[in-house]
C-alpha angles and dihedrals in degrees: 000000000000132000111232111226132205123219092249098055116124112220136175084252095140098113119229094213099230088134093239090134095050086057125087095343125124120238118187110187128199115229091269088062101043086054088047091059094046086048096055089044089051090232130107125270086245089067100037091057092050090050102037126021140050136209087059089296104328097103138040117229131253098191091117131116102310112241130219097296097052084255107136115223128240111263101248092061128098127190093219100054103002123216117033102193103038091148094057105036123132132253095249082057089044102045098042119140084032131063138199137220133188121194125167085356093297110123125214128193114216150170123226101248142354092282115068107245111226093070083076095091105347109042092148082093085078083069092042118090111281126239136212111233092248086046082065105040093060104039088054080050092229098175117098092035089053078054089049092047093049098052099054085057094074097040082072100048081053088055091044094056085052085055087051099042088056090058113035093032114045098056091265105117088035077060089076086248107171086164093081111055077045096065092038084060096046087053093058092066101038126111115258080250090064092045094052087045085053086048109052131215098267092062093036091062087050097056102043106025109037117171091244128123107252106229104204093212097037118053092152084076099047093044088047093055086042093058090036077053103055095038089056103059093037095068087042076059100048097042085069097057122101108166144048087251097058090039091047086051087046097052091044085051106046079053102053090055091046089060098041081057097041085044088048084058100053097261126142103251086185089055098039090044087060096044094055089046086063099048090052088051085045083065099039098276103154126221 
């Protein structure tokens, strides 16, 4: 259950800095952010994802000094000064407690719940000044990280039409190939673990560490070289290819990849997985 917010509410959302948040979440992060992060940390991506995340570069890691209530910190948190990379850090990290949904392009900003969730283990923000939502939002300066978000939402929907062009366009599904919209089913309710294991690491450092300059302000262009790049090497990939078997492994893996991006934004893969399985039945896919 959520509570559906309007941008004039006024909310206890001036945080009272005790860390509680920072402690036994999950924070997936979308190769933008990820950038961001090695960027405030001065390393390369390539070394912030070995030190920090899980799941190849989709999740930061929680393995810190455990607080009161037996919850491990994330890594790039420290007790003493809290978060180190508070420039850099990701929506998720910006929003919360807050969330945000988009549907039909209209975008909502929530809470998970009817009681507002900070007063489970800070509620002294209920003595600290109130903020409108867009009060927030901009003070957390969310928007170039809600572009970023948004973005590589379509990227995964990209991935996801070479999925589908490796089924409906190459005389698979013609093929009478029930496998594939199997496996597709079986992605959507994967753990993002099993994604990355369908993927490979070849693709994965393509999708989470491209070799592109992250532009702080301007994360449309990042995020346009990162889709040019991937489309590139895709039809590199597929050119390769000369049977349904290869095409059949090509169009679970570009998939699987869709749904790891679309999961790293926040999105349903269950859901989506089932969506796109309707549209390939829509043009004649089996299964």
């Amino acid at each position: 259950m959520f509570t559906r917010l309007i941008l004039t509410d006024q909310l206890p959302l001036t945080c009272s800095r005790k860390g509680i948040c920072c402690h036994g979440n999950q924070v997936f992060l979308n190769p933008w952010e990820l950038a961001s992060l090695a960027h405030q940390l001065q390393i390369d991506t390539v070394e912030f994802r070995k030190r920090y995340c899980d799941f190849f570069g989709f999740r930061l890691r929680f393995e810190g000094t455990e607080n009161s209530l037996g919850k491990k910190a994330c890594l790039l948190y420290q007790s003493e000064m809290g978060c180190t990379v508070h420039e850099g850090r990701p929506l998720a990290c910006r929003l919360f407690p807050l969330g945000r949904q988009i549907q039909q392009e209209n975008i909502t900003y929530i809470f998970e719940g009817n009681d507002f969730p900070c007063n489970n283990g800070c509620s002294e923000v209920n003595f600290l000044p109130k903020l409108s939502v867009e009060s927030y939002l901009k003070e957390q300066k969310t928007a170039h990280f809600e572009t970023a978000q948004d973005a590589y939402l379509e990227v995964a929907q990209s991935i996801a039409d070479i999925a589908f062009m490796l089924l409906l366009e190459t005389g698979l599904a013609e093929s009478n190939d029930t496998e594939t919209l199997q496996e597709w089913l079986k992605l959507g309710n994967a753990s993002p673990q099993k994604l990355a294991e369908k993927i490979g690491i070849e693709w994965l450092d393509l999708l989470t560490i491209p070799e592109i300059i992250f532009e702080k302000n301007n994360p449309t262009e990042f995020i346009k070289k990162h889709l040019e790049l991937l489309q590139h090497e895709a039809q590199i990939h597929i050119d390769s290819m000369h049977d349904l078997q290869q095409f059949r492994t090509g169009a679970i893996q570009f998939m699987a990849m869709a749904l790891l991006v679309a999961k790293s934004v926040g999105a349903n893969p269950e859901e989506l997985a089932e969506l796109w399985i309707a549209t390939a039945r829509e043009y004649g896919a089996k299964g």
